[in-house]
N, C-alpha and C positions, 0 to 999 in steps of 0.2 A: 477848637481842635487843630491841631499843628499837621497838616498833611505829611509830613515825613514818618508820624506816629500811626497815623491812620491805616486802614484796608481800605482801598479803592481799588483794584484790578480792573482799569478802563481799556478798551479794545477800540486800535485804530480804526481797525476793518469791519465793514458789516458782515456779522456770521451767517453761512447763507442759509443756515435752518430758520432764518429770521423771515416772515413773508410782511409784516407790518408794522410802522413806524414803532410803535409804543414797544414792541417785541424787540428791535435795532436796538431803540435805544438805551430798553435797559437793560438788554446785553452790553452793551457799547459804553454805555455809565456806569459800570460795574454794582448794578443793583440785584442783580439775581445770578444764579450761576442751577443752568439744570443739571436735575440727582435722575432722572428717568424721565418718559415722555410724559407730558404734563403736570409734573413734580418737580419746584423749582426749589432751592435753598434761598434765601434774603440774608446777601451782603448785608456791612453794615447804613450804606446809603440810602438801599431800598429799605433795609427794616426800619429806618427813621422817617421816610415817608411813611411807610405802611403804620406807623404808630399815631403818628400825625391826625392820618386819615380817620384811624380806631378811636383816637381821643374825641376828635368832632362828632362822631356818630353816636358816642356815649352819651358826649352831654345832651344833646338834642332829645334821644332818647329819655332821657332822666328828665329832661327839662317836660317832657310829653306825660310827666308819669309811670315809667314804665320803671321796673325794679330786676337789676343784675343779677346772674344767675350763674353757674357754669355746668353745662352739659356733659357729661361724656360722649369723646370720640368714637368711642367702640359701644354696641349697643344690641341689647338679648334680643335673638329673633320672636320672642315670644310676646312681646309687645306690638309688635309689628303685623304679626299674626291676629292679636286681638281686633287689630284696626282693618282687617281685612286687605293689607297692600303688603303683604311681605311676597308675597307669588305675584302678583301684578305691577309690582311697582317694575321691573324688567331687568334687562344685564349692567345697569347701569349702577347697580346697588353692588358690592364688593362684598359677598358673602364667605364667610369665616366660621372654622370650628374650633373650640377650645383645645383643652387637652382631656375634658372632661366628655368628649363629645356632644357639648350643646352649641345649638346655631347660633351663631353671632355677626356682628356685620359693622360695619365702617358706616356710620352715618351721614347720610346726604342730606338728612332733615330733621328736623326732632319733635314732631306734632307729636309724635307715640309717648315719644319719654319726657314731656312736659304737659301730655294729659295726663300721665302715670301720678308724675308728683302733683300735681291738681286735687287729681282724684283721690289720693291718699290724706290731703293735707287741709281741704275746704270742704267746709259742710252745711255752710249758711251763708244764704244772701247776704248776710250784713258784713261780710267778708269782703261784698264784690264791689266793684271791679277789682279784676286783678290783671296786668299785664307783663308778662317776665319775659327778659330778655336775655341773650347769649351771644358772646362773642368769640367763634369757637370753629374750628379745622373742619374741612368738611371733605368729603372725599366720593366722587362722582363718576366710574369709571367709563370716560365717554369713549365711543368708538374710535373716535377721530381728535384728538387733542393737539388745538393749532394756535399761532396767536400769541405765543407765550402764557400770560396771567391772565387774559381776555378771554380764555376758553381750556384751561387746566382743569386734573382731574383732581388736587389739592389745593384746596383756596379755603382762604377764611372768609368766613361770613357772620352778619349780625343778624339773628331771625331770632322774631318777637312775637309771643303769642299771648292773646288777649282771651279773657274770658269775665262775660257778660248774661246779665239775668234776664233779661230780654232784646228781641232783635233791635228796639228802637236806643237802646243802649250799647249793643254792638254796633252800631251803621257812627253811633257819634264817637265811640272811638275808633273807627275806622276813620271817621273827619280828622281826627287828632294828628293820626299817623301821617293820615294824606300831608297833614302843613307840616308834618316835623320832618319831615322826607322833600320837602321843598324847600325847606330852609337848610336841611344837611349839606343838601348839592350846592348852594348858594355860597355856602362858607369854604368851598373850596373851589369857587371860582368856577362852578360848572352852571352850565341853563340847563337845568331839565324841565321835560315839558310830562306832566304824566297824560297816558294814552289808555283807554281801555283796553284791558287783555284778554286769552283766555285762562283760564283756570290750572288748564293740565292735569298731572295727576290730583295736587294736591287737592281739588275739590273746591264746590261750592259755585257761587253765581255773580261774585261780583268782586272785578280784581284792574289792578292798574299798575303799568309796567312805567316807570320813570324814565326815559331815554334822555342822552344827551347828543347832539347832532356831531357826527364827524362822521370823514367823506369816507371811511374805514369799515362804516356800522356796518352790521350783520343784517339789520332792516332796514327794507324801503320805510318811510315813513310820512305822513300827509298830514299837516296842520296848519292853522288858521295863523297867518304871520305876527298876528298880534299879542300871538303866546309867547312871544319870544322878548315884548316887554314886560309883562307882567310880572308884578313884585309879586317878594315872597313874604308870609308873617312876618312882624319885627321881633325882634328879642321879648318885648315888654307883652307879647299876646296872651292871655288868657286861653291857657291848653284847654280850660275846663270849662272851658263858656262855650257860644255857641256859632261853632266853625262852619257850619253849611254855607254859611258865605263865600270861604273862601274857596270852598270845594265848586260851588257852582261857577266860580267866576273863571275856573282852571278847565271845568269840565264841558261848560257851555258851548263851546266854540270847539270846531273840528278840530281832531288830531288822534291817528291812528296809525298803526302798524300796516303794514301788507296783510297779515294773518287775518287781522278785522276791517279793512279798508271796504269802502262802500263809497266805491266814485260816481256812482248819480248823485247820492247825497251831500259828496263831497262839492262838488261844481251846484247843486242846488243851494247849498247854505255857507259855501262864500266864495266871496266876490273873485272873481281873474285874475285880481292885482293882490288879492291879501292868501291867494293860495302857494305853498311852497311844499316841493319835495325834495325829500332830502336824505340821507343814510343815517341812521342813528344805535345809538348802544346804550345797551337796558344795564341799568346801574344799581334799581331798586326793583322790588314788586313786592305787590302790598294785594291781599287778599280775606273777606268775609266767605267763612264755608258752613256759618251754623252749626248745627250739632252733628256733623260728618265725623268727627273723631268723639266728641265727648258722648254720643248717644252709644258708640260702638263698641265703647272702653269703659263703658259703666257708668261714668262721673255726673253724680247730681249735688244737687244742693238744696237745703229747707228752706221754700219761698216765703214769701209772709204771711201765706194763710195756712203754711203746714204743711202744704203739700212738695213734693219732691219736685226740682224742676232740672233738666236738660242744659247744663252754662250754654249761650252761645260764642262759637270760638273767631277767631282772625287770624292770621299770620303774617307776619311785615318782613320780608328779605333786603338785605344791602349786601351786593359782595366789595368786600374789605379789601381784601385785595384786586381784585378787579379795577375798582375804582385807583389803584395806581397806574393802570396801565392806560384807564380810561383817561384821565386826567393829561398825561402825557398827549394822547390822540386829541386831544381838544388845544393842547396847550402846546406848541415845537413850531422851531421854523428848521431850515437845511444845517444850521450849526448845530441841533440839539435839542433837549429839553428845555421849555422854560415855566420853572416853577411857581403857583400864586404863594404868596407867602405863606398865608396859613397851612400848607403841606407839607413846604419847601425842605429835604434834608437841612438844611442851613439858612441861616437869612442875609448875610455877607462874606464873600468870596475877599479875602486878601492877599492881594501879589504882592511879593518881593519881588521887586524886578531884578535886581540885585544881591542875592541871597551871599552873606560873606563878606559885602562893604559894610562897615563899622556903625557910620553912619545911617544907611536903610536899614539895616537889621533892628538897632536901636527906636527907628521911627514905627518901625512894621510891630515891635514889643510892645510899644507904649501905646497904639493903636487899637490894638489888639486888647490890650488891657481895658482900658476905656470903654468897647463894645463891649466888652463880656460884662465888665460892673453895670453896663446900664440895660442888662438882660439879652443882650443881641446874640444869637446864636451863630459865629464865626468858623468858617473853615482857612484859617491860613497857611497859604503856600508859600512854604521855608525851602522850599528842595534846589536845587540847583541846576535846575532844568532851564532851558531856555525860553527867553520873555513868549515866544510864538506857539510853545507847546503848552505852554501855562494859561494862554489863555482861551486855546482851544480847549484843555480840559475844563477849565469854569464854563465855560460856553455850553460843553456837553454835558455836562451836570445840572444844570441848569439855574445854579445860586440866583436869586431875583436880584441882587445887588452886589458890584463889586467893586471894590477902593483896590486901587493901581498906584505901588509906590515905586518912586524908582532917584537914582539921585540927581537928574537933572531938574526935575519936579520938587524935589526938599530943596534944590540952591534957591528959588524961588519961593519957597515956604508952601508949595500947593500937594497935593494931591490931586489923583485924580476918579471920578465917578462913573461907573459904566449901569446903567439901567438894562438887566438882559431884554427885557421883553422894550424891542424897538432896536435897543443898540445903543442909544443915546451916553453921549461922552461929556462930560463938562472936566474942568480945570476948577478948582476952590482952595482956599486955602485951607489947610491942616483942620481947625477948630470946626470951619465953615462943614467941609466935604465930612468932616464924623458926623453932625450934629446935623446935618440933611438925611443921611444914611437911617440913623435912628430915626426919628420923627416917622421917612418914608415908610420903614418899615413896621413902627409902633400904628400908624393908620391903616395901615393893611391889613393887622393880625386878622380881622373879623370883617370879612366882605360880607355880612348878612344883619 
């Protein structure tokens, strides 16, 4: 993409409705631009991240078993009612009447209207498991909406709901979600550490909130410092085998929120040196509620000996958008965003340092060319801007890689390379400085 073609509305200043990095800067990167409070539109830079982030979450998901769906945004209150939370669930649900005068409402969660279609659609065990997922606008009307996309009353979210013939078959897909929610975070360069949670509305007894550490989070949080090496599944794991391993090896060892924190037990069961606090932001939450919605909504299904049985349910959340803001907070230094590859709007920033000589223009075309045939996803800077603003803006964007051309660099036959994350500059020549760039960035598509 030729920056002179492009939208990018980047802002010098930090807006002062901004109170936190990830807010700055993607006001200031031109990633979002707010429609009302907690409702933001996605520029074209942030929608390429946020798509980035969507496509990760799919496959993992898909890779987990679970099968794509789409929900509706808008949703009958009379479902809602079947399940007993249409009155309880509080002002934070956006209640709406038709023109028909029936209640209707902005969905903040969809257990109702994915036991609906369950219920109508399964009628035998030999149907199950089934796990459906949605990636889909949600809309939360919080009292206080702060933070930019970190605490918005419109965010997209991925929530996956499982349904199982018995509880020892919900708990093992609940192991499933657990590793595929540790490997999601991993592929975009985040450590999550999952923590047990509580439940909330949504019900049930057993739930785990995935946090990622920045100094920003909304939670104190307490864990055992050795979670923070802990690998994640490989690609090659068996979704379908048997994950308790993994889950105990994540779950053994302290690590909690404020909300569930138990500091005797904390300082009892690890050591002085291996305990850490820290601020962290919940990225994921993954919940078993049993038959809390499908006991209350009707939904059974013919066991194998005939008789009727109760599915038991789950629900697995990731916010989609959240996690661009999160990403940011975990990932910036004082210049700006720096993106892991796999999210990255772009994966190579190209200066023209010289926009207009004969010579670079021709070097920065033919460069340019070369990335794109060998898949490299390029933003280059054709404008006529000065070498000093040009590379403030890639800085603030946070391209993970960027080639700097200019003509005293081609009398020499070089280029030159900037790594954002560090800063690092080298000099190579032309062939050398492509053919690094690629390679760097073809080894990074997949951190996990």
């Amino acid at each position: 993409m030729y920056l002179s073609r492009y939208f990018l509305p980047v802002l010098r200043d930090t807006p002062k409705e901004a109170e936190i990095v990830s807010h700055q800067l993607m006001l200031r990167a031109g990633m979002v631009k707010q429609s009302a409070a907690g409702i933001y539109s996605w520029l074209p830079l942030g929608l390429s991240v946020l798509k980035k982030i969507e496509a990760i979450v799919r496959e993992e998901q898909n890779r987990a078993g679970a099968v794509e769906i789409l929900m509706p945004t808008i949703q009958p209150a009379d479902l809602w009612r079947e399940s007993g939370r249409y009155e309880a669930y509080g002002k934070e649900m956006l209640r709406i009447m038709d023109r028909h005068e029936r209640d209707m409402l902005f969905g903040p969660t969809a257990e109702e209207v994915v036991t609906a279609i369950f219920r109508d659609s399964v009628k035998s065990y030999k149907d199950l498991p089934k796990n459906l997922y949605n990636i889909q606008w949600k809309f939360r009307d919080e009292i206080r909406p702060r933070f930019g996309v970190m605490r918005g009353r419109e965010f997209l979210m991925k929530d996956a709901y499982s349904f199982d013939l018995t509880k020892e078959d919900a708990r093992r897909t609940y192991q499933r979600m657990f590793a595929a929610y540790l490997r999601t975070f991993a592929r975009m360069g985040l450590k999550s550490v999952p923590m047990k949670a509580d439940t909330g509305p949504i019900g049930g007894d057993l739930s785990h909130e995935f946090i990622i550490l920045a100094d920003t989070g909304e939670s104190e949080v307490f864990l055992h410092k050795d979670l923070l090496e802990e690998t994640v599944p490989p690609a090659d794991t068996d979704f379908w085998g048997d994950l308790s391993g993994i889950v105990e090896d994540w779950t053994s060892r302290y690590a909690a929120t404020d909300e569930i924190h138990d500091a005797a037990r904390f300082e009892r069961e690890v050591p002085a040196d291996k305990r850490l606090t820290a601020r962290g932001i919940e990225v994921g939450h993954i919940f078993y509620f049993g038959t809390k919605y499908s006991e209350a909504m009707g939904a059974k299904v013919q066991g194998p000996d005939g008789k009727l049985v109760t599915p038991e349910m789950g629900s697995y959340g990731v916010g989609v958008s959240r996690l661009a803001g999160a990403v940011i907070e975990a990932s910036h230094d004082k210049d700006g965003i720096i993106w892991p590859v796999p999210v990255a709007p772009f994966e190579v920033g190209l200066i023209n340092l010289r926009s207009g000589d004969a010579a670079t223009d021709a070097a920065c075309v033919d460069i340019y060319g070369k990335l794109t045939a060998a898949g490299i996803e390029v933003l280059y800077d054709d404008t006529d801007e000065r070498a000093g603003a040009k590379f403030s803006t890639m800085d603030l964007v946070g391209i993970p890689f960027q080639l700097i051309v200019g003509p005293k660099g081609l009398k020499s036959g070089e280029i030159e390379v900037k790594v954002r994350a560090g800063g690092e500059r080298v000099s190579l020549a032309v062939e050398s400085g492509l053919n690094h760039v690629i390679e760097a960035v073809q080894s990074q598509r997949s951190l996990a």
